[in-house]
N, CA, C and O atoms as a Maestro MAE file, in Angstrom:
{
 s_m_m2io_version
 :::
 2.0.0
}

f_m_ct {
 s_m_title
 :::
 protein
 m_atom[324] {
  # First column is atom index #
  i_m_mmod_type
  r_m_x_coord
  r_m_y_coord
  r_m_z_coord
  i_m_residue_number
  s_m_chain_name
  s_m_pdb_residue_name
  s_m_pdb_atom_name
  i_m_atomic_number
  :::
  1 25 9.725 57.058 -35.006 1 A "UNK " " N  " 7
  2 3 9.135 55.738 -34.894 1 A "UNK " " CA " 6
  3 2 8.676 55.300 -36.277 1 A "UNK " " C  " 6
  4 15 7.975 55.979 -37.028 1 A "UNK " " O  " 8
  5 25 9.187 54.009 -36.538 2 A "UNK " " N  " 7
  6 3 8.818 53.537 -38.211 2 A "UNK " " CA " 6
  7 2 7.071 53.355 -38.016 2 A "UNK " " C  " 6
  8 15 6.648 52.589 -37.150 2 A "UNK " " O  " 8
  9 25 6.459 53.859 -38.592 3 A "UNK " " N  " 7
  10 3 4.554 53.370 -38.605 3 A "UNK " " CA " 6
  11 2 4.687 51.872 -39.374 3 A "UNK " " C  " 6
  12 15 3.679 51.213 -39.116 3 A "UNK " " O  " 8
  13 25 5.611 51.152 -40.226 4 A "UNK " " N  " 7
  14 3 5.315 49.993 -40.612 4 A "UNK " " CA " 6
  15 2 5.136 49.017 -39.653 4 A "UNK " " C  " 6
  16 15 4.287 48.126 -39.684 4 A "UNK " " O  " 8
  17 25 6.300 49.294 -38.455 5 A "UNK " " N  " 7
  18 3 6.628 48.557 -37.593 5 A "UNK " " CA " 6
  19 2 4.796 48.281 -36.501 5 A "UNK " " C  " 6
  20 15 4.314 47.267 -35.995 5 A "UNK " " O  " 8
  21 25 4.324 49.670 -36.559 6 A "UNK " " N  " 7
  22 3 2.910 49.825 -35.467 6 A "UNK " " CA " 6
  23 2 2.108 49.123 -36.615 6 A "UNK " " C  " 6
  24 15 1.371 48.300 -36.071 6 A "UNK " " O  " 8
  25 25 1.945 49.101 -37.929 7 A "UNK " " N  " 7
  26 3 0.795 48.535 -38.797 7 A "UNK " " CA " 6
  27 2 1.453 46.581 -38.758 7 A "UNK " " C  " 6
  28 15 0.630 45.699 -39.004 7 A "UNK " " O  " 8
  29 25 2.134 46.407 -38.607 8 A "UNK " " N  " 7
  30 3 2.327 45.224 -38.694 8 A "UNK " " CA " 6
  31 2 1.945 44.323 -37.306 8 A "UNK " " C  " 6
  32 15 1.508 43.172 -37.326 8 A "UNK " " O  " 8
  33 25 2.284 45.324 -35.820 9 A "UNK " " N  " 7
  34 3 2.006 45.013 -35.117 9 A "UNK " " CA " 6
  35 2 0.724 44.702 -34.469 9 A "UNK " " C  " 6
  36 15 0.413 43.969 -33.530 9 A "UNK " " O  " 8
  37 25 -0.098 45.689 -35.466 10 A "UNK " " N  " 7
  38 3 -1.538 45.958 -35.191 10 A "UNK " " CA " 6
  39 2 -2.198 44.474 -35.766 10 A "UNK " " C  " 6
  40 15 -3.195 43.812 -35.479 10 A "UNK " " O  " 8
  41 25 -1.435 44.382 -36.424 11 A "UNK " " N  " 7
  42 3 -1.790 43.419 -37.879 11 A "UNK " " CA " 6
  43 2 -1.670 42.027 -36.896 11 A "UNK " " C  " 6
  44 15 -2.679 41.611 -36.326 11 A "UNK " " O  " 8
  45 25 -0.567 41.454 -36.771 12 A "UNK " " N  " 7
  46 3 -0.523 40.479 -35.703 12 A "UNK " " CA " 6
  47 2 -1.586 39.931 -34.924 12 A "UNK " " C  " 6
  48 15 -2.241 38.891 -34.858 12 A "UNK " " O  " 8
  49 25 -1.444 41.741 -34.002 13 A "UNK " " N  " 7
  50 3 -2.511 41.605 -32.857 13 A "UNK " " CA " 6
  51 2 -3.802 41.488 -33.287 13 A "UNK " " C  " 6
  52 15 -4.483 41.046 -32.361 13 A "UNK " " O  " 8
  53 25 -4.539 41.712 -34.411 14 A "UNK " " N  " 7
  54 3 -5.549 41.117 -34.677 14 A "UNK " " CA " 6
  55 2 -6.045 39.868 -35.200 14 A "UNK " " C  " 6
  56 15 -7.232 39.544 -35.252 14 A "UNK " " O  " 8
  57 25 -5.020 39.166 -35.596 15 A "UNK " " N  " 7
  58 3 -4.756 38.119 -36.476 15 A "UNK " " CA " 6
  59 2 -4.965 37.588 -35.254 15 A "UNK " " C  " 6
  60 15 -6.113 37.147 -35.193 15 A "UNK " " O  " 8
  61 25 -4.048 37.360 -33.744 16 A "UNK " " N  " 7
  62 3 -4.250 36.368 -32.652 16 A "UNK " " CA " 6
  63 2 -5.573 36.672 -32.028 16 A "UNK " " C  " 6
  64 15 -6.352 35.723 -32.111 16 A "UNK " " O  " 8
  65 25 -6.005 37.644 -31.475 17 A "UNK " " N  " 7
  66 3 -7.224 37.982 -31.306 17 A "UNK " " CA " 6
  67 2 -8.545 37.272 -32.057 17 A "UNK " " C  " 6
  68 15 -9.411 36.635 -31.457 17 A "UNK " " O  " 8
  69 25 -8.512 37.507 -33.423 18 A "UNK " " N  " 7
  70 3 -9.190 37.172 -34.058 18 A "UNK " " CA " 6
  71 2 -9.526 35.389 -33.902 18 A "UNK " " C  " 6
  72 15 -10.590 34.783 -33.768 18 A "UNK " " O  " 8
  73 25 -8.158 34.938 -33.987 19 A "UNK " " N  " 7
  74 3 -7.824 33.492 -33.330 19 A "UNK " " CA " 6
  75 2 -8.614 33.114 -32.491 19 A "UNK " " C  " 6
  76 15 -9.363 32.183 -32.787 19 A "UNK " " O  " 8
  77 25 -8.683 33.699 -31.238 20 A "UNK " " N  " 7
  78 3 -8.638 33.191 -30.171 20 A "UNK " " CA " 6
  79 2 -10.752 33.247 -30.143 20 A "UNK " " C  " 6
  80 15 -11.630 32.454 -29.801 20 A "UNK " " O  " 8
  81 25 -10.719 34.628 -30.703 21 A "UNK " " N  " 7
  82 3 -12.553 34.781 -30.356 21 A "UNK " " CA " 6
  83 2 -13.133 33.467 -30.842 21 A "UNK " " C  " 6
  84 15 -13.881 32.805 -30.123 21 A "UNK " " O  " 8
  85 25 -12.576 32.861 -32.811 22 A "UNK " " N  " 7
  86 3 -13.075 31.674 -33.169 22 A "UNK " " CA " 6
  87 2 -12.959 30.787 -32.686 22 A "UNK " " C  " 6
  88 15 -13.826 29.932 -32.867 22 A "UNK " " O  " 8
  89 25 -11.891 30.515 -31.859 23 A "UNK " " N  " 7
  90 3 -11.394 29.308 -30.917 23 A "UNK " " CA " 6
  91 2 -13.014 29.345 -30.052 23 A "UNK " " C  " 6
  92 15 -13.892 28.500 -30.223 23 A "UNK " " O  " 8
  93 25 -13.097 30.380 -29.245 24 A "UNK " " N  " 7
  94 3 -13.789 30.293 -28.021 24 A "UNK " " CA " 6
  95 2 -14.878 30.072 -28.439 24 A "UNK " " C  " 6
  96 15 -15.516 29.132 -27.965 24 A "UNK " " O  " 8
  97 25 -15.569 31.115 -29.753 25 A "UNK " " N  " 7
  98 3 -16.856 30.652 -30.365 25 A "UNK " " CA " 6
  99 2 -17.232 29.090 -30.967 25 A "UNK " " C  " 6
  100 15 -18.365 28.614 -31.041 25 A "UNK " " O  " 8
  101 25 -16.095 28.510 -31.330 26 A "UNK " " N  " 7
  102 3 -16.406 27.077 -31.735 26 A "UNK " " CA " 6
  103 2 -16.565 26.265 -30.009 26 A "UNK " " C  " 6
  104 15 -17.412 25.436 -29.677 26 A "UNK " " O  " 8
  105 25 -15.726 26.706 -29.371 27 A "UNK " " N  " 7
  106 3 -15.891 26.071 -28.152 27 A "UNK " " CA " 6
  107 2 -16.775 25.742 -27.485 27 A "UNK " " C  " 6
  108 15 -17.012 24.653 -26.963 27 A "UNK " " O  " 8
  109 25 -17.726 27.400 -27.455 28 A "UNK " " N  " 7
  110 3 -19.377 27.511 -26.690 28 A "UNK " " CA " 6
  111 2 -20.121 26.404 -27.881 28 A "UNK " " C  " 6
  112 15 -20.687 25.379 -27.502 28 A "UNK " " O  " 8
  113 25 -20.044 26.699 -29.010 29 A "UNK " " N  " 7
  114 3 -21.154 25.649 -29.589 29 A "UNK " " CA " 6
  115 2 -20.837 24.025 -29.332 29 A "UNK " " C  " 6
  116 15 -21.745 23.242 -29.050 29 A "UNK " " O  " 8
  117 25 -19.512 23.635 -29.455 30 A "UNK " " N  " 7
  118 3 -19.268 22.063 -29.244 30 A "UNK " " CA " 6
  119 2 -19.636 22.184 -28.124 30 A "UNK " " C  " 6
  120 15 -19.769 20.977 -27.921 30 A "UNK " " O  " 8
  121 25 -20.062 22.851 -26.741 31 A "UNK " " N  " 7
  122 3 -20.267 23.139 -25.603 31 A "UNK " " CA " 6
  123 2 -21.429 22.706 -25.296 31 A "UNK " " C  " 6
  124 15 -21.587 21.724 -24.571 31 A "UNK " " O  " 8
  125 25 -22.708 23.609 -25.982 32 A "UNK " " N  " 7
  126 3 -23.822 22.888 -26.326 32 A "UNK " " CA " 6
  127 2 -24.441 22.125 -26.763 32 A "UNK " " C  " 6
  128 15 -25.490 21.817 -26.197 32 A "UNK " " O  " 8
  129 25 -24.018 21.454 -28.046 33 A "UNK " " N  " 7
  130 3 -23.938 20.177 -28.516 33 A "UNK " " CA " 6
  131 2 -23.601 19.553 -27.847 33 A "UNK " " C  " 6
  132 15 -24.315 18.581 -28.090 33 A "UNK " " O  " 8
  133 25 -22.741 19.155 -26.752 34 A "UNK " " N  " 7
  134 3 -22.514 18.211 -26.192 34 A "UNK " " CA " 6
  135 2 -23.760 17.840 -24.987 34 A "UNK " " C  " 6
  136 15 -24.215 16.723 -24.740 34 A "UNK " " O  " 8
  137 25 -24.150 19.216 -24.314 35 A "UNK " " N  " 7
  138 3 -25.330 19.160 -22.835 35 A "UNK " " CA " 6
  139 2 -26.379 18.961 -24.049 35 A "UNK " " C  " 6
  140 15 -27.253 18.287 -23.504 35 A "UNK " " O  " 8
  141 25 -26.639 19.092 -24.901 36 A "UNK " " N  " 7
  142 3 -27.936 18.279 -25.840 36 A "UNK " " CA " 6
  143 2 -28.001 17.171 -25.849 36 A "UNK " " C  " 6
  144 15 -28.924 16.464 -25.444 36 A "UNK " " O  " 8
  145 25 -26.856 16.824 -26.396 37 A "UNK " " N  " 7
  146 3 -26.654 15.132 -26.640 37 A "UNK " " CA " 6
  147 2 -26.109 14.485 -25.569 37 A "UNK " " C  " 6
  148 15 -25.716 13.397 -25.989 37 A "UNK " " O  " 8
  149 25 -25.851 14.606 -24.240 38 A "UNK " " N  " 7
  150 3 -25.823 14.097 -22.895 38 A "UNK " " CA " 6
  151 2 -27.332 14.142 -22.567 38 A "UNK " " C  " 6
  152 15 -28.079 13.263 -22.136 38 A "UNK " " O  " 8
  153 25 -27.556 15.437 -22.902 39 A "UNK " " N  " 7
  154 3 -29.467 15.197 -22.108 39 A "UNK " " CA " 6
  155 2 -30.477 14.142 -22.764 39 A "UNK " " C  " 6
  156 15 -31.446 13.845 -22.065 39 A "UNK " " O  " 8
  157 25 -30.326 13.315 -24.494 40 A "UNK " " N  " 7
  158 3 -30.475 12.236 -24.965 40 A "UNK " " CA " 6
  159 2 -29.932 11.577 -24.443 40 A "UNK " " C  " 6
  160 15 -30.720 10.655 -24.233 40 A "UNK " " O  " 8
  161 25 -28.898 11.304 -23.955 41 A "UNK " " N  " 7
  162 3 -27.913 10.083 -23.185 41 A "UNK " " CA " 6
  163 2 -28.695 9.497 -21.905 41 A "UNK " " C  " 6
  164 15 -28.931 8.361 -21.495 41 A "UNK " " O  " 8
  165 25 -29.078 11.219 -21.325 42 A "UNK " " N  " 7
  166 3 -29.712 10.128 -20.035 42 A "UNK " " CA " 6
  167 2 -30.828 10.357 -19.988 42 A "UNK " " C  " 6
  168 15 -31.260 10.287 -18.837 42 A "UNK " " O  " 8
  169 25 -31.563 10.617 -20.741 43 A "UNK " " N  " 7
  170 3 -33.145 10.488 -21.333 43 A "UNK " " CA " 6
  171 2 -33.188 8.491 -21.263 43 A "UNK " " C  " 6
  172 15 -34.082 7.900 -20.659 43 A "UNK " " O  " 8
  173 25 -32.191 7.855 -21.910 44 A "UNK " " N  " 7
  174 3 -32.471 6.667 -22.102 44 A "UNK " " CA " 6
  175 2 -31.313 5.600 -21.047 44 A "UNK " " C  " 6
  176 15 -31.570 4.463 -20.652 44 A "UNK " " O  " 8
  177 25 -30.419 6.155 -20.864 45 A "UNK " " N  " 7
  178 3 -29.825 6.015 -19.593 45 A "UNK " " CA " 6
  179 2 -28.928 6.409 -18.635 45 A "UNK " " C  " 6
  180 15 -27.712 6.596 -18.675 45 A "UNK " " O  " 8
  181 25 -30.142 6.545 -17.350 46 A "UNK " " N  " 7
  182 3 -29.984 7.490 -16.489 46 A "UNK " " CA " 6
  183 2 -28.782 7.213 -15.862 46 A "UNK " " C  " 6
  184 15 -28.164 6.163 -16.037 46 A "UNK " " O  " 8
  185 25 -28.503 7.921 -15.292 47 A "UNK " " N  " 7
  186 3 -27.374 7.342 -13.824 47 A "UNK " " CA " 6
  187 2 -27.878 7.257 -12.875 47 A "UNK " " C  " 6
  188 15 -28.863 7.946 -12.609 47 A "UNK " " O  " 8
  189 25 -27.289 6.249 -11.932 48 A "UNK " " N  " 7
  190 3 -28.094 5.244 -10.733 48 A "UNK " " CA " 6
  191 2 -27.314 6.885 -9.789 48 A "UNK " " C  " 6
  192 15 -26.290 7.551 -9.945 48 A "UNK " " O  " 8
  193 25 -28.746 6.943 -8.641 49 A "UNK " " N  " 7
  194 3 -28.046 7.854 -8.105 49 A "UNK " " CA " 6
  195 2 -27.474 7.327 -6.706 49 A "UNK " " C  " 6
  196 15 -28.401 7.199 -5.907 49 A "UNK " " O  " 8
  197 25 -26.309 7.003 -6.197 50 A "UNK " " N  " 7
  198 3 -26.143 6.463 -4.304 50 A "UNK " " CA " 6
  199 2 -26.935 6.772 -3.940 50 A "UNK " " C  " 6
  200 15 -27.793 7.580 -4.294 50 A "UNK " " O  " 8
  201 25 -26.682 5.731 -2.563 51 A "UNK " " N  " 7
  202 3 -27.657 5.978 -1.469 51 A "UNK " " CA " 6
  203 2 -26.955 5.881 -0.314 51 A "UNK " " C  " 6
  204 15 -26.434 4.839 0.084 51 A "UNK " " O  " 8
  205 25 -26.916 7.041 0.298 52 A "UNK " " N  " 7
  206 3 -25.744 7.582 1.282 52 A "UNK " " CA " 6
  207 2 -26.676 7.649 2.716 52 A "UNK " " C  " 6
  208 15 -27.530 8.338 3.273 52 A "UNK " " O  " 8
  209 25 -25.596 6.003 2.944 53 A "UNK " " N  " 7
  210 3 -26.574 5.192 4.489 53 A "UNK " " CA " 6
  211 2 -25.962 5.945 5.468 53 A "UNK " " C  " 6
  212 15 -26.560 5.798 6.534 53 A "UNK " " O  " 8
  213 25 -24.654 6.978 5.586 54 A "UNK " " N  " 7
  214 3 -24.257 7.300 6.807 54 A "UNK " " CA " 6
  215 2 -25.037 8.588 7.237 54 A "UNK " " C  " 6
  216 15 -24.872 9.129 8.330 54 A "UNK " " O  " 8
  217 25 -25.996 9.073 6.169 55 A "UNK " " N  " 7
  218 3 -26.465 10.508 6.502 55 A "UNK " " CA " 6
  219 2 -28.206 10.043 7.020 55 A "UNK " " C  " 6
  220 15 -29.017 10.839 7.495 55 A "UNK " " O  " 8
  221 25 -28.412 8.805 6.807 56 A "UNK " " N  " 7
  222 3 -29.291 8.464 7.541 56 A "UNK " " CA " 6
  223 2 -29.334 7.700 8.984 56 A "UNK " " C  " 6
  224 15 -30.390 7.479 9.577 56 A "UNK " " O  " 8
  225 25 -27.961 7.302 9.498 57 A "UNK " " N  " 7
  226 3 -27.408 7.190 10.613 57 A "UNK " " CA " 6
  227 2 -27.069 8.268 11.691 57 A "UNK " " C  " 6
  228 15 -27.075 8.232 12.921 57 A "UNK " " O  " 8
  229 25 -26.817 9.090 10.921 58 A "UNK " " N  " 7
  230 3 -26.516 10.559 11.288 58 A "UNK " " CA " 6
  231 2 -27.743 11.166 11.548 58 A "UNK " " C  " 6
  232 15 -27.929 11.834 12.565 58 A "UNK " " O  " 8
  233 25 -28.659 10.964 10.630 59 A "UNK " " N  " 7
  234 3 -29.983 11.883 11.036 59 A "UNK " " CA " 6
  235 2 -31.247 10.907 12.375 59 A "UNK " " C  " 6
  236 15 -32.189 11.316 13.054 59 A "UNK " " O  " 8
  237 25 -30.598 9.534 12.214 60 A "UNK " " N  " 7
  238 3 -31.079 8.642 13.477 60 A "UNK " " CA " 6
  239 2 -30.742 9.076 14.932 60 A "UNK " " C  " 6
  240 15 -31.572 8.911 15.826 60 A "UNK " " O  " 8
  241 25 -29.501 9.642 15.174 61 A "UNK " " N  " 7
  242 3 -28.554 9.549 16.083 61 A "UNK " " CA " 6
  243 2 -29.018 11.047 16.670 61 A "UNK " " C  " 6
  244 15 -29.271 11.329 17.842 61 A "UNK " " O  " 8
  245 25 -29.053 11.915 15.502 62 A "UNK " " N  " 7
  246 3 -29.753 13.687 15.670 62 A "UNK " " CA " 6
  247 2 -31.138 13.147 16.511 62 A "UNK " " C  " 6
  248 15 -31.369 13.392 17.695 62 A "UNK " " O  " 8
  249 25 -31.727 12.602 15.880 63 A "UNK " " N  " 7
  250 3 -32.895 12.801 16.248 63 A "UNK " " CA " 6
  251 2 -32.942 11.804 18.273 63 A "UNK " " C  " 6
  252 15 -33.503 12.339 19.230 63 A "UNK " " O  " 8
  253 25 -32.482 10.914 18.332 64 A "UNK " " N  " 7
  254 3 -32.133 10.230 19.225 64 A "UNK " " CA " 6
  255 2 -31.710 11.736 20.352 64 A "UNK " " C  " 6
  256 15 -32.447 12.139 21.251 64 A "UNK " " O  " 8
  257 25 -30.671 12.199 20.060 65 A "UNK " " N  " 7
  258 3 -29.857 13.642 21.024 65 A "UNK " " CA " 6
  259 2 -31.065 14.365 21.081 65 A "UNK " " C  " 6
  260 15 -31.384 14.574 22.251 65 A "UNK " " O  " 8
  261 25 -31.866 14.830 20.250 66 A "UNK " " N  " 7
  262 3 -32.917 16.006 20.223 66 A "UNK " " CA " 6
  263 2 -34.172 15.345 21.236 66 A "UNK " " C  " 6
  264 15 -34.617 15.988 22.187 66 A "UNK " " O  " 8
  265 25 -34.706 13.838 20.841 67 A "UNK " " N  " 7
  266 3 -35.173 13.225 22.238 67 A "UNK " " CA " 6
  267 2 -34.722 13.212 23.484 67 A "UNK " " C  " 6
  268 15 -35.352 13.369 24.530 67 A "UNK " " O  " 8
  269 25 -33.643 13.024 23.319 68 A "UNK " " N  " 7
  270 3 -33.230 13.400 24.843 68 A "UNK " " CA " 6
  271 2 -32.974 14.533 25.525 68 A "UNK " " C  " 6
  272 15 -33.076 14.525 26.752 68 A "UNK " " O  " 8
  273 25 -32.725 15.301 25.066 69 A "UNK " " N  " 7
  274 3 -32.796 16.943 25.530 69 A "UNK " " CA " 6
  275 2 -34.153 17.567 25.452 69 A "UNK " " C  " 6
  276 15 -34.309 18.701 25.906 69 A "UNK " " O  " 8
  277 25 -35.015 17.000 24.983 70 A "UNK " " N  " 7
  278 3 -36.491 17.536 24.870 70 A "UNK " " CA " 6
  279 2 -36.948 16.297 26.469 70 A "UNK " " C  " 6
  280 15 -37.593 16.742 27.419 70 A "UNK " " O  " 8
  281 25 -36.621 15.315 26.438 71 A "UNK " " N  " 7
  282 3 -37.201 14.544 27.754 71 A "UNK " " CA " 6
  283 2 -36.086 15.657 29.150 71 A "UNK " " C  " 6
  284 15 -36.726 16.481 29.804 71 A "UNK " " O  " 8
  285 25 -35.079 15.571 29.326 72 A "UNK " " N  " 7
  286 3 -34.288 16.383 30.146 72 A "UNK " " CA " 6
  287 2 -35.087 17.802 30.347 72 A "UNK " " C  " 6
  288 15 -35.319 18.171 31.498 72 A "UNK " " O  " 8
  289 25 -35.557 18.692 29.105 73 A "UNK " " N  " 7
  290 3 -36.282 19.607 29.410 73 A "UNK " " CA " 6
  291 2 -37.313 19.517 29.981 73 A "UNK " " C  " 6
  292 15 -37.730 20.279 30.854 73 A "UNK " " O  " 8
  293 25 -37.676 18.855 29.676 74 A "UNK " " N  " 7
  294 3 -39.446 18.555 30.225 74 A "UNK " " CA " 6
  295 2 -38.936 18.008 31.550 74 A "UNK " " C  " 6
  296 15 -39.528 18.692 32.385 74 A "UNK " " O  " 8
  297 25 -38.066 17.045 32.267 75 A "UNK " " N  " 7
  298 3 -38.001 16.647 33.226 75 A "UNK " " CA " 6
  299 2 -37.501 18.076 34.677 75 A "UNK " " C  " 6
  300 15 -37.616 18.084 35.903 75 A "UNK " " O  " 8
  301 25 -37.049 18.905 33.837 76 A "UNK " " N  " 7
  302 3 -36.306 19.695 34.561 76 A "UNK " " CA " 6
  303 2 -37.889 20.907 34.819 76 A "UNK " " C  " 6
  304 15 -38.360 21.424 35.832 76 A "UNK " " O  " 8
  305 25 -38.200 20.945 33.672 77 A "UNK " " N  " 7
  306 3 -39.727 21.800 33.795 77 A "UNK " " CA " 6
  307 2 -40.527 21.539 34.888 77 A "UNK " " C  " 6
  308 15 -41.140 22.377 35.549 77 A "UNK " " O  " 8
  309 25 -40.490 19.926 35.112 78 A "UNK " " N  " 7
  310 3 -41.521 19.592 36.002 78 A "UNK " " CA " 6
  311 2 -41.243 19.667 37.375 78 A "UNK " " C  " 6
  312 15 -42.115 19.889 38.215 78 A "UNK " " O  " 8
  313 25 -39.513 19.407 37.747 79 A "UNK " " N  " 7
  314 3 -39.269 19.394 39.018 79 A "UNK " " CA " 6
  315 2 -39.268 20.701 39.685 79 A "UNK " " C  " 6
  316 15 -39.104 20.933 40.883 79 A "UNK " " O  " 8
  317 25 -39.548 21.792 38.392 80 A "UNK " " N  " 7
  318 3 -39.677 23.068 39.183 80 A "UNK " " CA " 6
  319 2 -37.952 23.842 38.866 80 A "UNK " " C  " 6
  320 15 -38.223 25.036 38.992 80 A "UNK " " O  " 8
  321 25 -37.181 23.805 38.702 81 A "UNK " " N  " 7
  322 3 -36.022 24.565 38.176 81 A "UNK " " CA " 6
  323 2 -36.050 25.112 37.127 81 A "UNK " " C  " 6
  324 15 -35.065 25.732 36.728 81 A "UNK " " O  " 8
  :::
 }
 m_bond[323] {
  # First column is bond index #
  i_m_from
  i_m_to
  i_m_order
  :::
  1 1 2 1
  2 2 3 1
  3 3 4 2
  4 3 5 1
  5 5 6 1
  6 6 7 1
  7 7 8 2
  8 7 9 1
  9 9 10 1
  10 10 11 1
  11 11 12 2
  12 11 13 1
  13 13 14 1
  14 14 15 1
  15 15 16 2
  16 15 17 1
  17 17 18 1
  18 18 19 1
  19 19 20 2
  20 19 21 1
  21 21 22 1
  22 22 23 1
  23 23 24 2
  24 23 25 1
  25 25 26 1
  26 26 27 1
  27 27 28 2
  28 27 29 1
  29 29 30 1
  30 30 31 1
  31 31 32 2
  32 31 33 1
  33 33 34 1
  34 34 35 1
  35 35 36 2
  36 35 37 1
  37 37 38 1
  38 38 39 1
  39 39 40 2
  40 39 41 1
  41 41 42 1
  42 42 43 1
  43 43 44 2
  44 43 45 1
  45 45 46 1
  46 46 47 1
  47 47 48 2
  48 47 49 1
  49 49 50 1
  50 50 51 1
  51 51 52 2
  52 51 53 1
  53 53 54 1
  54 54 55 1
  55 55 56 2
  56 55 57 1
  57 57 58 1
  58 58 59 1
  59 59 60 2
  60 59 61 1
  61 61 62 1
  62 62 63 1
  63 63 64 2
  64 63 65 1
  65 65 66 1
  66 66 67 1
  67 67 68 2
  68 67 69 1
  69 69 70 1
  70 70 71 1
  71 71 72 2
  72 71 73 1
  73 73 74 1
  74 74 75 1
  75 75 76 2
  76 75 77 1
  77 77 78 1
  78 78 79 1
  79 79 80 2
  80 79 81 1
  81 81 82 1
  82 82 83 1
  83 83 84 2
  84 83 85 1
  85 85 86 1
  86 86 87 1
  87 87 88 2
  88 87 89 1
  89 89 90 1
  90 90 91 1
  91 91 92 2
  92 91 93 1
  93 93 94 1
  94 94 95 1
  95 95 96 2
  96 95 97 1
  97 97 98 1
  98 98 99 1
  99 99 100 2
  100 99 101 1
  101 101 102 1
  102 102 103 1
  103 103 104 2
  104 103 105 1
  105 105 106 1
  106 106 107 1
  107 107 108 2
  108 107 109 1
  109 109 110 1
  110 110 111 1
  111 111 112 2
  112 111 113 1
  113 113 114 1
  114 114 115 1
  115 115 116 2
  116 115 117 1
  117 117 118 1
  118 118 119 1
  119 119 120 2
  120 119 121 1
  121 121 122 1
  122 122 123 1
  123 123 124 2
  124 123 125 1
  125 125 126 1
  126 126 127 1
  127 127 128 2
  128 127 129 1
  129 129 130 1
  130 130 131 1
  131 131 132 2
  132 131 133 1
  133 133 134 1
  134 134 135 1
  135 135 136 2
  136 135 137 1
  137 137 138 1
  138 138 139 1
  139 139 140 2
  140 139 141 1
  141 141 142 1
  142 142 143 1
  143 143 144 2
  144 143 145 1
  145 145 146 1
  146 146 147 1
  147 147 148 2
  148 147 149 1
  149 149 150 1
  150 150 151 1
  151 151 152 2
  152 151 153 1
  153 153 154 1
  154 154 155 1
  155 155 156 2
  156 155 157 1
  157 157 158 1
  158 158 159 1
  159 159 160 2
  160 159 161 1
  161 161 162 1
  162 162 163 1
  163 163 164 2
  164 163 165 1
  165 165 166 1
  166 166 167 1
  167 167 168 2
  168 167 169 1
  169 169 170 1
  170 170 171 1
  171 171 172 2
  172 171 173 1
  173 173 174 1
  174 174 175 1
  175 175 176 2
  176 175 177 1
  177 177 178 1
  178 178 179 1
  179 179 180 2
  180 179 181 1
  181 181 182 1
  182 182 183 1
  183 183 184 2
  184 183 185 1
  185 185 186 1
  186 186 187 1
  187 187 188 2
  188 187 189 1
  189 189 190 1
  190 190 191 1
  191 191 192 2
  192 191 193 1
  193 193 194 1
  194 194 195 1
  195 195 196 2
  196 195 197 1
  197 197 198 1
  198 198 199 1
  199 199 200 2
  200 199 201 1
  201 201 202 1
  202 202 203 1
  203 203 204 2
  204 203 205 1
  205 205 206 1
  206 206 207 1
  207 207 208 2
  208 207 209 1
  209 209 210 1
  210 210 211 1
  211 211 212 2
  212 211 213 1
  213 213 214 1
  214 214 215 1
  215 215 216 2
  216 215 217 1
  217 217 218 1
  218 218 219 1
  219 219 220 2
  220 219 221 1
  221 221 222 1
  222 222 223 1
  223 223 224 2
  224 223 225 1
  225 225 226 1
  226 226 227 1
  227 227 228 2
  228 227 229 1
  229 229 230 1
  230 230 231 1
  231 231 232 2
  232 231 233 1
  233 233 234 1
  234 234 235 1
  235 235 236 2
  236 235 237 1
  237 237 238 1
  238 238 239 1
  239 239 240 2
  240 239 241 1
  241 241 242 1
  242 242 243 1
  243 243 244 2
  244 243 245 1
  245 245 246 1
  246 246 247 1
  247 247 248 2
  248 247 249 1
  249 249 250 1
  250 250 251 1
  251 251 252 2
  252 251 253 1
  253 253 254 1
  254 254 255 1
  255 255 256 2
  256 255 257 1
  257 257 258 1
  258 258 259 1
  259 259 260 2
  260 259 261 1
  261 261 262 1
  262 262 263 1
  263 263 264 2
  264 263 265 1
  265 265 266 1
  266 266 267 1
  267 267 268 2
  268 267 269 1
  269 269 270 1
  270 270 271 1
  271 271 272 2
  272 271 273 1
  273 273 274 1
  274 274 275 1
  275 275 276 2
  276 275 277 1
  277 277 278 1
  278 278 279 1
  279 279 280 2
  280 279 281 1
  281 281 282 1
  282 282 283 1
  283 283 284 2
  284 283 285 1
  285 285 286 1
  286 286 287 1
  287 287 288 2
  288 287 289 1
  289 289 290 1
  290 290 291 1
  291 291 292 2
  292 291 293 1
  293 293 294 1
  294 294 295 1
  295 295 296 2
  296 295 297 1
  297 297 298 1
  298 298 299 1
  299 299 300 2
  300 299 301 1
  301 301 302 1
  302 302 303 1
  303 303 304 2
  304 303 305 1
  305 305 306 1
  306 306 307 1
  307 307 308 2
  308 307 309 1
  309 309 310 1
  310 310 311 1
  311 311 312 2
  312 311 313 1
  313 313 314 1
  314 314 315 1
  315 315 316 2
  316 315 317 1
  317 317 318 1
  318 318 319 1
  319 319 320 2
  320 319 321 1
  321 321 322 1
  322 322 323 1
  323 323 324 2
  :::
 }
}
């Protein structure tokens, strides 16, 4: 086996490696810099948050079913069954 062939290969493989860690390390910091300077963004403007009318229709309608099975209980309590 030629050893130039394994030192060159080694050589490569650290060269992309090496690549890739600076890649990722510049990445995490533009990463943070960015949730900094978004958290100034909506320090001064926020985002409007919805207002989600069907989950308060939904929790009308719950509560409506839960009245009525609490009157049915109680009605059934009283007749003695």
């Amino acid at each position: 086996m030629d050893l130039t062939l394994l030192k060159d290969g080694f050589f490569v493989m650290v060269i992309g490696m090496g690549t890739v860690f600076a890649f990722l390390t510049v990445m995490i910091f533009a990463m943070d810099i960015n949730a900094y300077v978004l958290k100034i963004v909506n320090k001064y403007f926020p985002e409007e948050i919805p207002v989600d009318r069907t989950a308060a229709k939904k929790k009308k309608s719950q509560n409506s079913d839960d009245e009525i099975a609490l009157a049915i209980a109680c009605a059934l309590r009283a007749s003695g069954q």
